[in-house]
FIZADO-560488 format. One line per field, with one value per residue (C-alpha): x, y, z; residue in three letters. Coordinates in Angstrom, 2 decimals, decimal comma. Each point is the difference from the previous one (the first is absolute). Example, Ala and Ser with C-alpha at 12.3 -4.5 7.8 and 13.67 -1.06 7.14 Angstrom:
BEGIN
x = [12,30	1,37]
y = [-4,50	3,44]
z = [7,80	-0,66]
rest = [ALA	SER]
END
This chain:
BEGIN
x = [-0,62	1,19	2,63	-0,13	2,82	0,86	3,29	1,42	3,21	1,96	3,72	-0,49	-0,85	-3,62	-0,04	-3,04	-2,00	-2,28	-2,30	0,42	-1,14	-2,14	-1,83	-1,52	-3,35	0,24	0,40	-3,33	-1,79	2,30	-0,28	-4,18	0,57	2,54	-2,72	-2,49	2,08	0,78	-3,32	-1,01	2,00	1,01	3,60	0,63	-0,37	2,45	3,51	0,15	2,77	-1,99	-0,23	3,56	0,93	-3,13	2,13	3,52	-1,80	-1,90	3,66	1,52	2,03	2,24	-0,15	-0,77	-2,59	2,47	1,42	-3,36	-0,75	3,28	-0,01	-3,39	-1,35	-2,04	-2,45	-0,15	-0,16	-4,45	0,20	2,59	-1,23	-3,70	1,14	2,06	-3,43	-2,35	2,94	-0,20	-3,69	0,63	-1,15	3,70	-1,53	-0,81	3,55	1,43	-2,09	0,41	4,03	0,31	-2,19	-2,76	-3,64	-1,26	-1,84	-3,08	-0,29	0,51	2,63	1,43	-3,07	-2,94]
y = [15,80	-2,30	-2,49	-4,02	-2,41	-3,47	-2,03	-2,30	-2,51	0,92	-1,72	-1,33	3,24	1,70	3,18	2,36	1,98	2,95	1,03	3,46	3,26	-0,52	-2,51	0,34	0,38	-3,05	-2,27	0,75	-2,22	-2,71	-0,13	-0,10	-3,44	-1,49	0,72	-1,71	-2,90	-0,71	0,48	-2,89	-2,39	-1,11	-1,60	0,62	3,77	0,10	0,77	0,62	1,52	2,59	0,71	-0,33	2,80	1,99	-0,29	0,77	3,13	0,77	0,03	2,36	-2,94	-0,16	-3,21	-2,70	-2,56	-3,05	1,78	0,27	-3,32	-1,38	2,27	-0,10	-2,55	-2,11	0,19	3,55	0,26	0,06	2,79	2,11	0,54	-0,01	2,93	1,50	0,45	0,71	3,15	1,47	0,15	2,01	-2,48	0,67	-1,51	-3,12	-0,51	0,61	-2,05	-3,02	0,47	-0,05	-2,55	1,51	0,43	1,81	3,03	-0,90	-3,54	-1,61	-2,59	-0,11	-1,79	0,52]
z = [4,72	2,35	-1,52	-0,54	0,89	-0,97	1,04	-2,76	0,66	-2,63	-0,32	3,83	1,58	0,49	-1,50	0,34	-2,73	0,11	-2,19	-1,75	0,43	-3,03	-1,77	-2,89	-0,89	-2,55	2,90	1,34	-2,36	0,10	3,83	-0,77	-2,23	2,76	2,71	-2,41	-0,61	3,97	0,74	-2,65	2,12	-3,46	-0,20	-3,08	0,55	2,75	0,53	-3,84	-2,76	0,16	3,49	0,98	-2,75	1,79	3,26	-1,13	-1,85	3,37	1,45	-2,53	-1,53	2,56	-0,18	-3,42	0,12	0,59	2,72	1,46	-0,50	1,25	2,72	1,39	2,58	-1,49	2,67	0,20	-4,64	-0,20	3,02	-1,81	-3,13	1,45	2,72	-2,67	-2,54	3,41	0,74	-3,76	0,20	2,92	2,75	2,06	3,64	-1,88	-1,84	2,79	2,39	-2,20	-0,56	3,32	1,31	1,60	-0,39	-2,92	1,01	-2,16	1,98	-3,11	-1,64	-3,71	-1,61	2,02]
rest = [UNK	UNK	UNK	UNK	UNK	UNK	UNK	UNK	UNK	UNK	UNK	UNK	UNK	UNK	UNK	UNK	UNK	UNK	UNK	UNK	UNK	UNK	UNK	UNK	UNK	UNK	UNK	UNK	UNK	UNK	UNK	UNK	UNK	UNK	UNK	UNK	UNK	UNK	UNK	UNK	UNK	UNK	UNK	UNK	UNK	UNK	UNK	UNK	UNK	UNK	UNK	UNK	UNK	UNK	UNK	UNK	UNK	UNK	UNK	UNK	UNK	UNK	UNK	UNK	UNK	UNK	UNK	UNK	UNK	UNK	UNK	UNK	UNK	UNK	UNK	UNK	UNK	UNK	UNK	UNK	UNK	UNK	UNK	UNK	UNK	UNK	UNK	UNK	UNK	UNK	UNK	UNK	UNK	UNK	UNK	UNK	UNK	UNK	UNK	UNK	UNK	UNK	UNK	UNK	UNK	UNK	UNK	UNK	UNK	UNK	UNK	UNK]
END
């Protein structure tokens, strides 16, 4: 399966991450209930606790959940974690589309 990247600034210097060979079947749910709560266009369900562990453990822990939050852009934070959930349900084009900035296959943005 192809792989997923994100670049964090960590101690002045942009190091990248890839995601595992493997993840976890228990991610698959929690990736269904991020989806949900993007989709809601709630802001209280977004860029929660929650769904900063979800990315670190999408990641393999290589990374902790301050360091993702100190070291993402905080522009680029709602596209992460929503591309990192869209890539565990198996929807790869459209995590990677929307980590990189382009269309999303599907036509569709985070919340439509």
């Amino acid at each position: 399966m192809e792989a997923l990247s994100i670049t964090l600034r960590l101690d002045g210097k942009d190091k990248k991450f890839v995601t595992p060979d493997h993840i976890t079947g228990l991610l698959f749910r929690k990736a269904a209930k991020i989806t949900d709560d993007f989709e809601s266009q709630d802001s209280e369900r977004l860029f929660t606790d929650e769904q900063i562990e979800f990315v670190c453990n999408t990641f393999g822990q290589k990374f902790t959940p301050d360091e993702f939050e100190e070291g993402i852009d905080s522009r680029l934070a709602g596209r992460t974690i929503f591309a990192a959930a869209q890539y565990v349900l198996g929807n790869i084009a459209d995590a990677t589309a929307l980590l990189n900035g382009e269309e999303i296959p599907s036509g569709e943005e985070p919340g439509e």
